[in-house]
C-alpha positions as CSV (number, residue, x, y, z in Angstrom):
1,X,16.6,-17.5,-37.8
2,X,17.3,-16.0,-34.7
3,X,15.0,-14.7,-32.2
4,X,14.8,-11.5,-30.3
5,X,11.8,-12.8,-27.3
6,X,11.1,-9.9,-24.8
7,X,9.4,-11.0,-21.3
8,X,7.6,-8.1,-19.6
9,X,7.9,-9.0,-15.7
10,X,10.7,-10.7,-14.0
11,X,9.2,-12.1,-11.2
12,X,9.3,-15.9,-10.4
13,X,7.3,-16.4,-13.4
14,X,8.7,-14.4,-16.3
15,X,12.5,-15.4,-14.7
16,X,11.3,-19.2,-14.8
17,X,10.2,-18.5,-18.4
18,X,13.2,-16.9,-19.4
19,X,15.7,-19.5,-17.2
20,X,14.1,-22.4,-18.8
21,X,14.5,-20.8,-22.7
22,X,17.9,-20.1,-22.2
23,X,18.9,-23.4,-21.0
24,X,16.9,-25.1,-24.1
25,X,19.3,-25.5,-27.0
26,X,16.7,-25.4,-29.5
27,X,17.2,-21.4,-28.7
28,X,18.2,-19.1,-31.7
29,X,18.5,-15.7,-30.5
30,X,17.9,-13.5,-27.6
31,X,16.2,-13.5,-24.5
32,X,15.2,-9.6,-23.2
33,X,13.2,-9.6,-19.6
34,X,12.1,-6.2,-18.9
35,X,11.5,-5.5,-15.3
36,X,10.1,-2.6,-13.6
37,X,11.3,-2.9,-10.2
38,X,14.8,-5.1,-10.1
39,X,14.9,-4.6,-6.7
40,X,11.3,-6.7,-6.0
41,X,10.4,-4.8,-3.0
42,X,6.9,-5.1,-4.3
43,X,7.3,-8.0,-6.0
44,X,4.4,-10.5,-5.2
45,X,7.2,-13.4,-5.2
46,X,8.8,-11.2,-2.4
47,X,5.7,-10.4,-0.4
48,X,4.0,-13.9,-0.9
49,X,3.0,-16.8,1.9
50,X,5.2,-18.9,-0.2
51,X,4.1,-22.2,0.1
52,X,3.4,-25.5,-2.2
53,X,0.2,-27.9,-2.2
54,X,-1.2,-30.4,-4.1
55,X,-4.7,-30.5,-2.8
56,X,-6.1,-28.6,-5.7
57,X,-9.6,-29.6,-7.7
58,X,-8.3,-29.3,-11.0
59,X,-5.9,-32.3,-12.5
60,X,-3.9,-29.8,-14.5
61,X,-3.1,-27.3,-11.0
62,X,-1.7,-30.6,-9.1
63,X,0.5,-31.8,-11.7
64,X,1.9,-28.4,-12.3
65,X,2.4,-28.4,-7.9
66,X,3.8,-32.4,-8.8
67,X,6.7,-31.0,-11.3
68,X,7.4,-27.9,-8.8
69,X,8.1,-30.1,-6.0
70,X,11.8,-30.7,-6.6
71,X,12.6,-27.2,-7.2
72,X,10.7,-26.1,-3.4
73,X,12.5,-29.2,-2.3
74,X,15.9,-28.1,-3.5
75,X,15.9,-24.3,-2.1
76,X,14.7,-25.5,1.5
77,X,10.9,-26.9,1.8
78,X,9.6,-27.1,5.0
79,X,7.6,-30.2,4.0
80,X,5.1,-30.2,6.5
81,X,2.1,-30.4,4.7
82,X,-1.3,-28.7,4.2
83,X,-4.4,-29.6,6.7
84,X,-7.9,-28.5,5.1
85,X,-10.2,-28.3,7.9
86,X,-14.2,-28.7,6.7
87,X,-17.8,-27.9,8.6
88,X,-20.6,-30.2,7.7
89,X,-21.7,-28.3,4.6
90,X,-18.2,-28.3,3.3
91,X,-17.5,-32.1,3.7
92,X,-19.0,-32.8,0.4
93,X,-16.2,-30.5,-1.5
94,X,-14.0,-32.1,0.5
95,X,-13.9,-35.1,-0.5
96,X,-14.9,-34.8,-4.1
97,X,-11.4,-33.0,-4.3
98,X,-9.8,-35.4,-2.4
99,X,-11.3,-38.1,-4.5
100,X,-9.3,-36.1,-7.5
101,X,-6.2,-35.9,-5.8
102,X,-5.4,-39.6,-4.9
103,X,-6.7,-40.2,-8.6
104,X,-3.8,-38.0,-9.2
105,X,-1.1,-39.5,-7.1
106,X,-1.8,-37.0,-4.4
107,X,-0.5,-38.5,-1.0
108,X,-3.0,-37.0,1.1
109,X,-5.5,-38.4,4.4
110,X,-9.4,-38.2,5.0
111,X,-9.2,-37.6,9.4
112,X,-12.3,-37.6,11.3
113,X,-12.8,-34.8,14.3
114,X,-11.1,-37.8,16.8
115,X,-8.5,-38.5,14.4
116,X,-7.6,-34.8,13.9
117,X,-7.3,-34.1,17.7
118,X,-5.0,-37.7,17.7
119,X,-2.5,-36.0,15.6
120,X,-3.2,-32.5,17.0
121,X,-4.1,-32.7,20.3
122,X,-3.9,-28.3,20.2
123,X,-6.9,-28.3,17.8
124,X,-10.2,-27.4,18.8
125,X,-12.5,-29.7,16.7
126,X,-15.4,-28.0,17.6
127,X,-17.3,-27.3,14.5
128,X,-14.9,-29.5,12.4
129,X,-16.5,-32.6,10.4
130,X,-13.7,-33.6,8.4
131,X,-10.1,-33.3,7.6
132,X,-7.8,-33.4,4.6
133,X,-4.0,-33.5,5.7
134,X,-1.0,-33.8,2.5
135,X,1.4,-36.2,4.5
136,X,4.1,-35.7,1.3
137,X,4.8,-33.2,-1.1
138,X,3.4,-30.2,0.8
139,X,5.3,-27.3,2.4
140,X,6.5,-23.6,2.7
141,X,9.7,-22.4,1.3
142,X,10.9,-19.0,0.7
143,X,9.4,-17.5,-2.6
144,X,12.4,-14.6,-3.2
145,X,14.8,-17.4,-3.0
146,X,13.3,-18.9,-5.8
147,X,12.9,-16.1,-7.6
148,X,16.6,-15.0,-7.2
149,X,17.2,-19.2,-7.9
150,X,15.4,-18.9,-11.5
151,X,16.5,-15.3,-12.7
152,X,20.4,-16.1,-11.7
153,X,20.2,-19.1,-14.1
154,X,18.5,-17.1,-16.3
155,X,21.4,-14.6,-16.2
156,X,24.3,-17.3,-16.5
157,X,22.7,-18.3,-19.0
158,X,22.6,-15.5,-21.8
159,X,19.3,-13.6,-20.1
160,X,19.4,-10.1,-20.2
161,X,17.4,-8.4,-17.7
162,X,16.5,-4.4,-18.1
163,X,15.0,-2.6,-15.6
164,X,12.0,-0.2,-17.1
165,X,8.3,0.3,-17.2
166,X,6.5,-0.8,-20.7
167,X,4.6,1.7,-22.2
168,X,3.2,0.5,-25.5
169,X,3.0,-2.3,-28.2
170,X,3.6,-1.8,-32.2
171,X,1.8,-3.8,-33.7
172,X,1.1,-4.6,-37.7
173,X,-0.8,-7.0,-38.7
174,X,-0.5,-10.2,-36.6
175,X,2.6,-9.4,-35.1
176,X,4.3,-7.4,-32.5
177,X,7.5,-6.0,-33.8
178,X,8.6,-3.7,-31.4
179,X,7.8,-3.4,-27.2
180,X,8.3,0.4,-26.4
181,X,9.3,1.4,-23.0
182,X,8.1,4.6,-20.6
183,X,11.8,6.2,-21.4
184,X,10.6,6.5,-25.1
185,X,13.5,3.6,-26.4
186,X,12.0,0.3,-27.7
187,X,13.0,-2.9,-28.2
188,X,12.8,-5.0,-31.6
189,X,10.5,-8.3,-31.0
190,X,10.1,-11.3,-32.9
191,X,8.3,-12.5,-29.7
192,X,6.3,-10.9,-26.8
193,X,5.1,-12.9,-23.3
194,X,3.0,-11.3,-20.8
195,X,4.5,-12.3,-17.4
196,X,3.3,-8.9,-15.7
197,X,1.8,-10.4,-12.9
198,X,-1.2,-8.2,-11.3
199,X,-0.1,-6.0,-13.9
200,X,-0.9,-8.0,-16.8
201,X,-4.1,-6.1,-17.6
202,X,-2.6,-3.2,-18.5
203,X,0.3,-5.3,-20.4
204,X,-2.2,-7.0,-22.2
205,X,-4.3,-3.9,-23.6
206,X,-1.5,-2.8,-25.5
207,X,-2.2,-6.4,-26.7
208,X,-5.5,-5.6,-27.7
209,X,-6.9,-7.6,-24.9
210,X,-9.1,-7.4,-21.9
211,X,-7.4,-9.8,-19.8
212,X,-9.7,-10.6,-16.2
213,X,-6.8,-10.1,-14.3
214,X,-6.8,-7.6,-11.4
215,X,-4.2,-6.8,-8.5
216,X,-6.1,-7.5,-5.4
217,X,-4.6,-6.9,-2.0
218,X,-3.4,-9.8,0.0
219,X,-2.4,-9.6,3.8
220,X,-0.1,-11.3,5.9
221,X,0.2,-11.4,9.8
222,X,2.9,-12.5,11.6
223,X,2.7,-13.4,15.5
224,X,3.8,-14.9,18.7
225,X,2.1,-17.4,21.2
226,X,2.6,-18.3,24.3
227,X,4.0,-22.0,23.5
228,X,4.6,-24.0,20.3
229,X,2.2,-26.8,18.3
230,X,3.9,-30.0,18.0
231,X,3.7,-31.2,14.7
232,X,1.9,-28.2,13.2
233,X,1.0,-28.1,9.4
234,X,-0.5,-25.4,7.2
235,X,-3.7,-25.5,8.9
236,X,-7.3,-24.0,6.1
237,X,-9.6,-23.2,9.0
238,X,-13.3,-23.5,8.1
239,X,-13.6,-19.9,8.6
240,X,-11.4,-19.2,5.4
241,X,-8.3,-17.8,7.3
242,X,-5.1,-19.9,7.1
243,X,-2.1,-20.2,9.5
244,X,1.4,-21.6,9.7
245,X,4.3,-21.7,11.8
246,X,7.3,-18.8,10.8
247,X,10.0,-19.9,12.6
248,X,9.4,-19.6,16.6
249,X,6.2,-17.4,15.3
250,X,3.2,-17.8,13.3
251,X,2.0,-16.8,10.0
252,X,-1.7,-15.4,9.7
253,X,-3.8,-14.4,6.4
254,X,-7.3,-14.6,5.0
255,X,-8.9,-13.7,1.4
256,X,-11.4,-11.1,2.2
257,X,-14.9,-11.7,1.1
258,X,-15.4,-10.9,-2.8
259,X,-17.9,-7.4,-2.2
260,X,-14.7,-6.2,0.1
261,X,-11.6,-6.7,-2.5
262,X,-11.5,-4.2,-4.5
263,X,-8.7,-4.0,-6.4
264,X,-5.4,-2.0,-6.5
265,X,-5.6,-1.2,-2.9
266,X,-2.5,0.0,-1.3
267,X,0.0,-2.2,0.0
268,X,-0.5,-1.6,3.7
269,X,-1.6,-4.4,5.7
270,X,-5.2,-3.2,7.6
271,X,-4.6,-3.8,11.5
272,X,-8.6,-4.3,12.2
273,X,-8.1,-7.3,10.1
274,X,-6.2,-9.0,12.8
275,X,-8.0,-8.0,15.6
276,X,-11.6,-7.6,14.4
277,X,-11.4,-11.1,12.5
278,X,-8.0,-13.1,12.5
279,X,-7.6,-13.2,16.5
280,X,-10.9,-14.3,17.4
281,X,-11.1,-17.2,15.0
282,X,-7.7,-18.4,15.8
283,X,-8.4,-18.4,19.8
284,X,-11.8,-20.1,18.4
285,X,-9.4,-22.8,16.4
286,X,-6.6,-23.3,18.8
287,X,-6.8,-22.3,22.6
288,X,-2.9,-21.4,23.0
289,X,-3.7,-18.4,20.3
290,X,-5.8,-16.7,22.7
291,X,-2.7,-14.4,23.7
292,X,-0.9,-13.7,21.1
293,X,1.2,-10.4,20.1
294,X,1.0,-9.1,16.5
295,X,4.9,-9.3,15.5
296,X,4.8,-7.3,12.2
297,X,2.7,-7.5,8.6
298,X,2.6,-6.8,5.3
299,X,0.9,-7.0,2.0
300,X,1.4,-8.1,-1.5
301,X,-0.6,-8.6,-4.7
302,X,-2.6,-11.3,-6.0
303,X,-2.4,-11.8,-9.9
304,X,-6.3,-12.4,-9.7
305,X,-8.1,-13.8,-12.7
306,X,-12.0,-13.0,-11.8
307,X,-13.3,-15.2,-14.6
308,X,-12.7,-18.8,-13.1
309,X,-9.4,-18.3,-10.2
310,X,-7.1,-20.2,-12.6
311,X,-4.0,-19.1,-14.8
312,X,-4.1,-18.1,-18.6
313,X,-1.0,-19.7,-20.5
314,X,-0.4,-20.2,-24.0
315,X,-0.8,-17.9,-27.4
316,X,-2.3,-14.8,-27.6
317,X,-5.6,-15.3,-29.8
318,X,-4.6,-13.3,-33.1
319,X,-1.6,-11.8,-32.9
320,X,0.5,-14.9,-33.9
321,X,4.3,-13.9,-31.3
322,X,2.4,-13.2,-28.0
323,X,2.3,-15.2,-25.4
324,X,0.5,-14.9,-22.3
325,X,1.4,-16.7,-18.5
326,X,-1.0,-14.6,-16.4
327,X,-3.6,-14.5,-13.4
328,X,-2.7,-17.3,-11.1
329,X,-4.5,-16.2,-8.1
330,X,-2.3,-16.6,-5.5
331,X,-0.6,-20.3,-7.1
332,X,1.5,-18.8,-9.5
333,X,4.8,-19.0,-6.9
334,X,4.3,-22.8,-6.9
335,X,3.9,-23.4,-10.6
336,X,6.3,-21.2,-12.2
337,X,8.3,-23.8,-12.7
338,X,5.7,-25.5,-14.5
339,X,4.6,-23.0,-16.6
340,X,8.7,-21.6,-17.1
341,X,8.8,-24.9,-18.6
342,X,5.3,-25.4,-20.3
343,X,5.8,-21.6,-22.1
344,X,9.4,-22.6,-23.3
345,X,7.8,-25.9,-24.8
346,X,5.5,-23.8,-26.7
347,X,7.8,-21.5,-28.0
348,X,10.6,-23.3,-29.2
349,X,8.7,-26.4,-29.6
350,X,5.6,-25.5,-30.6
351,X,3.8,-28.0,-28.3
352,X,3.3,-29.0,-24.8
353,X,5.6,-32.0,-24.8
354,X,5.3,-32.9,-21.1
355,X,2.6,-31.3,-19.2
356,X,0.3,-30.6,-21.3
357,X,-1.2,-26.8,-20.6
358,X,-3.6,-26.6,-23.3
359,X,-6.9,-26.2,-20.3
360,X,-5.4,-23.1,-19.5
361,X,-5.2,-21.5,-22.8
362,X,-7.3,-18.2,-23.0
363,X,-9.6,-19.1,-25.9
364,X,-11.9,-21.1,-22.6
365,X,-12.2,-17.0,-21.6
366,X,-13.8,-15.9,-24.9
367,X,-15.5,-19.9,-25.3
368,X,-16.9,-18.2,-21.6
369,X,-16.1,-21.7,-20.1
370,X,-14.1,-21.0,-16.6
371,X,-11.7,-24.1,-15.3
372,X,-12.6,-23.3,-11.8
373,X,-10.2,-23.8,-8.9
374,X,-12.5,-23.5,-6.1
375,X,-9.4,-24.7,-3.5
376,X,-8.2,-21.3,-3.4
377,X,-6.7,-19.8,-0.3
């Protein structure tokens, strides 16, 4: 019988969802992606760092990185790898989770403080006990070209995408039937998936449930330097903040501490940031940064899931045509792929037939047993 499935969010993840449906042919039906902003200007997949890594902690976050790697690969990856930088007290992590990662297949290196300066003779090593560089498989890419890459298939492919704010859920029973939208039309559905990204709170009330996912306020600094650094990866400083090379510039951010993140702040980017916290510990990391001009900024939205830092995929937990692909943290750019095709798998399939998803389901929220990814950035 055919199948009318509505999406609500068409960013990277719901258009992954919805490319990877309409190109299985076990589809009967139609696929509906309601979007509330076609032109992404807000978009997190617009305003993101947009970058790929495998040195996670949890198996199920590397494989879903592993099986994203060809799509990064095949828009333009800059494949230059991730280096976490550790202090004494945080060598212990470090290699626990890089003990996971090469169980994983995870091409990655353990360098010492002489070994780091060896490869990067512009690093400052001076509180630095330990290293962890991805030699393959780690990168940046651009995140609304992959986002265009998935919702263009999706489109050739049968997608309809309609631009509008949901409002409300009807609901009877264990089953949605209808997803009604802010202009007062609806839309018949056989099956509902929460893809709202740092608005899937709000999405997943009308679901009746409380989803631990909050929009929390990312920024992102873009700068010049006085020279270039040979060889330069995605660099985790031990001080939180991370930094990358953007073209003949650098890239510049930091997750602020937990009491400071409130959420829904506005998307601004704060300029004391920078100056008051960013620019010090960069001179303090690497010696050309201390002159440097702040180039430009911006902001974007972290899909944040407060309970454990990890996605929730997979069925809603009573209402039997709801599906849920929410709160990735700040990771979700890199695995929609994954969970396009994960999601797709369970709907038309039923199962997980190749990467199994099943740790992420939400049940482990009301079990109150977090899957925490403490590698996040």
């Amino acid at each position: 019988m055919p199948q009318a499935i509505v999406i609500v969010g068409g960013g990277a993840i719901g258009s992954a969802i919805a490319a990877f449906l309409t190109a299985d042919p076990a589809l009967a039906g139609s696929v509906t992606v309601v979007e509330r902003d076609p032109s992404y200007r807000l978009a997190s997949s617009a305003r993101s760092a947009s970058s790929i890594r495998q040195q996670f902690s949890t198996p199920i976050n590397i494989a879903m990185s592993q099986f994203g790697l060809a799509f990064a690969r095949e828009i333009g990856l800059a494949e230059h790898g991730y280096l976490f930088l550790a202090s004494a007290r945080g060598v212990e992590r470090l290699r626990s989770n890089h003990a996971i990662q090469r169980e994983h297949g995870v091409d990655a290196v353990l360098l010492d403080p002489a070994q780091l300066r060896e490869r990067f003779p512009w690093l400052s090593t001076n509180d630095v006990a330990l290293g962890s560089l991805g030699v393959h498989g780690e990168g940046w890419f651009d995140g609304y070209l992959l986002l265009q890459y998935f919702r263009e298939q999706a489109v050739s492919q049968g997608a309809i995408y309609l631009r509008g704010d949901v409002a409300g859920m009807e609901i009877a029973g264990e089953r949605v039937h209808s997803v009604r939208l802010a202009d007062g039309s609806s839309l018949p559905a056989d099956l509902v998936v929460n893809a709202a990204g740092p608005w899937a709170a709000a999405v997943g009330a009308m679901l009746n449930v409380d989803l631990p996912v909050r929009a929390r306020r990312r920024c992102v600094y873009v700068f010049s330097a006085p020279g270039s650094l040979a060889r330069c990866p995605l660099v985790i400083d031990t001080s939180g903040l991370y930094f990358r090379p953007e073209g003949d510039d650098f890239l510049v951010g930091i997750s602020p501490p937990e009491e400071s993140d409130p959420d829904d702040l506005p998307l601004e980017a704060d300029r004391a940031t920078f100056d008051e916290i960013l620019w010090p510990a960069l001179a303090e990391r690497v010696p050309l940064f201390e002159r440097v001009k702040l180039r430009h900024s911006w902001a974007g939205y972290y899909e944040y899931n407060v309970f454990d830092h990890n996605g929730m995929v997979g069925r809603h937990p009573t209402l039997v045509n709801a599906y849920f692909a929410n709160g990735f943290s700040g990771h979700g750019l890199q695995h929609a792929p994954a969970i396009g095709r994960g999601v797709t798998e369970l709907i038309l399939h039923g199962a997980y037939r190749t990467l199994d998803l099943s740790p992420l389901a939400f049940e482990r929220v009301l079990r109150h047993e977090p899957l925490v990814e403490v590698n996040i950035i």
